[in-house]
C-alpha positions as CSV (number, residue, x, y, z in Angstrom):
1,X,23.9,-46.0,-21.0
2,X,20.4,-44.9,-20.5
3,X,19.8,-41.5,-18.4
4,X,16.7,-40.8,-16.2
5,X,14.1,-39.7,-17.9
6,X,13.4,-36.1,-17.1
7,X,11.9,-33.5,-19.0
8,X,15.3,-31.9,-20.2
9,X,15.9,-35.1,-21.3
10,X,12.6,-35.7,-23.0
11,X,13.0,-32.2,-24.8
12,X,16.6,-33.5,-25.8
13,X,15.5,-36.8,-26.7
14,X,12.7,-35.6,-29.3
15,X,14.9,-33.3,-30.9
16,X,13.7,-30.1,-29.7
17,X,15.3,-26.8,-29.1
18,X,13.1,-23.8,-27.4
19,X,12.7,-20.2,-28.8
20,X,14.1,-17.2,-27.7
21,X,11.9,-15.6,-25.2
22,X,10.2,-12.6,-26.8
23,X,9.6,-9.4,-24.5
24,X,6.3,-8.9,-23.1
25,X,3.8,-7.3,-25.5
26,X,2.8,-4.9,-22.6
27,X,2.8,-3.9,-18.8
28,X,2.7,-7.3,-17.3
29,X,5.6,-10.2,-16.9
30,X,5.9,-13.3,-18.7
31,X,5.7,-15.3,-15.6
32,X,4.9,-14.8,-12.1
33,X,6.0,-17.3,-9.3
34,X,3.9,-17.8,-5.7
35,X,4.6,-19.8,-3.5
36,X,5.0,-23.3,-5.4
37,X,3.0,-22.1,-8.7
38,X,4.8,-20.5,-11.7
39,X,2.0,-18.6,-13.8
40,X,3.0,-18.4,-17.0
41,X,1.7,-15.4,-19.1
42,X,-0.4,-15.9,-22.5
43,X,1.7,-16.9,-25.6
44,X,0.7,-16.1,-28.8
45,X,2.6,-18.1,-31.6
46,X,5.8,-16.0,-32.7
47,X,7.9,-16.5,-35.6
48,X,10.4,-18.7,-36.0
49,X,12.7,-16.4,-36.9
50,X,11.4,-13.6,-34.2
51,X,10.1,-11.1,-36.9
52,X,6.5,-11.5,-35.2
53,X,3.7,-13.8,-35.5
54,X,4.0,-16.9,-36.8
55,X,0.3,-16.5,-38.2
56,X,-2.7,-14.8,-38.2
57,X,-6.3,-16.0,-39.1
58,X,-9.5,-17.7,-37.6
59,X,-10.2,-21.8,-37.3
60,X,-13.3,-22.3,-39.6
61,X,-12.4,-19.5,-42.0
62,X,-8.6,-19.2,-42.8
63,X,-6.7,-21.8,-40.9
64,X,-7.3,-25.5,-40.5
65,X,-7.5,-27.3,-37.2
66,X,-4.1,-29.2,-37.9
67,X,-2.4,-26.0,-38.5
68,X,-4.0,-24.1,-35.3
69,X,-3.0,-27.2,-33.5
70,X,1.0,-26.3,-34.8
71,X,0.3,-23.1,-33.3
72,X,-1.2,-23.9,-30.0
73,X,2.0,-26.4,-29.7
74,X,4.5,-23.1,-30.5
75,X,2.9,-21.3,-28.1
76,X,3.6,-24.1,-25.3
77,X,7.2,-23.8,-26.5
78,X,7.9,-20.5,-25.6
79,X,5.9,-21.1,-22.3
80,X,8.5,-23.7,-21.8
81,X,11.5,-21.6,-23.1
82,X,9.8,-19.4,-19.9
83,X,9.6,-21.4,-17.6
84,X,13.4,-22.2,-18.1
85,X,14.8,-19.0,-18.0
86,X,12.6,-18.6,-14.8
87,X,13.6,-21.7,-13.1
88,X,17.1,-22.5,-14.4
89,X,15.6,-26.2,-15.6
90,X,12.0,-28.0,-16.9
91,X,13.0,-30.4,-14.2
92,X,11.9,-28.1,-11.5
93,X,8.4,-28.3,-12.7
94,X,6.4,-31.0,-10.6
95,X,3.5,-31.2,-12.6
96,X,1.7,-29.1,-15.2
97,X,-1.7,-27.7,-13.1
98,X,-4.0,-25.9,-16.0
99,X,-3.6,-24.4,-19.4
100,X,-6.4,-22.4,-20.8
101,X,-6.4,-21.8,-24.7
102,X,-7.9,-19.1,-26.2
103,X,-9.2,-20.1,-30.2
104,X,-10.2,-17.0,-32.5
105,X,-13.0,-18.7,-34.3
106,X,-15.1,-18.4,-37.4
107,X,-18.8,-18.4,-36.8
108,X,-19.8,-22.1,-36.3
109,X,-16.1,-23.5,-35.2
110,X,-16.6,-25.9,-32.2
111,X,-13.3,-27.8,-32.6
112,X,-11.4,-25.8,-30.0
113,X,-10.4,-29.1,-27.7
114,X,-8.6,-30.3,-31.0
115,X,-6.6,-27.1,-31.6
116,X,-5.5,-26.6,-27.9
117,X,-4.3,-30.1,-28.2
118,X,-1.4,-29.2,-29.6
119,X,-0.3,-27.7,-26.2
120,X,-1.3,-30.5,-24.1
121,X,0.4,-33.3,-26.4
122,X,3.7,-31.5,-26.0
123,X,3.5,-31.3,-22.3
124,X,2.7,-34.7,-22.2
125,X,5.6,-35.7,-24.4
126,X,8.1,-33.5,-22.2
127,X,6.3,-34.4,-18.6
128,X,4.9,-37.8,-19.3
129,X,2.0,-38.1,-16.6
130,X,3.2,-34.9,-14.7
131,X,1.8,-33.0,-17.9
132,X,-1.6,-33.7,-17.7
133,X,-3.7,-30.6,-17.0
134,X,-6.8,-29.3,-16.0
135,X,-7.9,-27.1,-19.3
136,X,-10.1,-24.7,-20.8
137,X,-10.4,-24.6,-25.0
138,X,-12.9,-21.7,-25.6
139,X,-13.5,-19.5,-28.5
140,X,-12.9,-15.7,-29.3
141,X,-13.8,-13.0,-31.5
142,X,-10.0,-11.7,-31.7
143,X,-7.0,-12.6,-30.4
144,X,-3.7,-9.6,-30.1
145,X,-2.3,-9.2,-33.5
146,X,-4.8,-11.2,-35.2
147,X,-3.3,-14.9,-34.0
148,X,-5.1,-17.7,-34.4
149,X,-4.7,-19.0,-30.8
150,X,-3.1,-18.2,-27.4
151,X,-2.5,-19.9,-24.6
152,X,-1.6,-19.8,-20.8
153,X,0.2,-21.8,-18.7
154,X,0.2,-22.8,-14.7
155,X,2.8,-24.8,-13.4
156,X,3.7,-26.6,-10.2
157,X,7.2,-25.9,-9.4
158,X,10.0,-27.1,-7.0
């Protein structure tokens, strides 16, 4: 029997299981709500097995777009582990409103829409139409702990 397709289900149905939600690298909350909006603090990619980051580097020096890409897609992860634990379910989310992606680049890298990607694809495949965004894909200097990428998250919420 077919179920309706929400984004638990989605997240079920491609096999994925969300990371433990690390503690908050300093003096702010991994997720504020207002009103109907659930801000959702920047994620840098975190280990696997929680023993820190999952990588460090710059695109256009030490890591490749396909593998920034990887990262920016962890990071939307453990926004969505977040907003879980924040919300009790993904199927309060109404829609996903912005994400802005933060690349540490090499001198010369322009391919940040390609890395931040990896975010938005997931949110598609988890919201369907409800996770297409408004977004921002810029470069930095340095990122906290020497990631690759970060990224922050807004969500409509019910």
């Amino acid at each position: 029997m077919a179920h309706e397709e929400t984004p638990e289900h989605r997240l079920a149905d491609l096999g994925i299981e969300l990371p433990a939600i690390p503690p908050p690298a300093g003096l702010y909350a991994a997720a504020v709500r207002s009103g109907s909006h659930l801000y959702v603090s920047g994620q840098v990619p975190r280990a696997a097995d929680g023993s820190g980051v999952a990588a460090t580097g710059k695109l256009g020096q030490d890591v490749t777009v396909e593998a920034g890409a990887a990262l920016a897609r962890v990071c939307a992860l453990q926004a969505l582990a977040i907003v879980r634990a924040e919300l009790g379910s993904l199927d309060r989310v109404v829609r996903v409103v912005r994400v802005a992606g933060y690349v540490a680049s090499a001198p010369g890298f322009t391919q940040h829409p390609a890395v931040v990607n990896g975010a938005s694809q997931l949110l598609l495949d988890v919201f369907g139409e409800a996770g297409r965004h408004a977004r921002i894909a810029i470069g930095v200097a340095e990122l906290p702990a020497g990631v690759p990428v970060e990224v922050e998250f807004l969500f409509e919420v019910g």
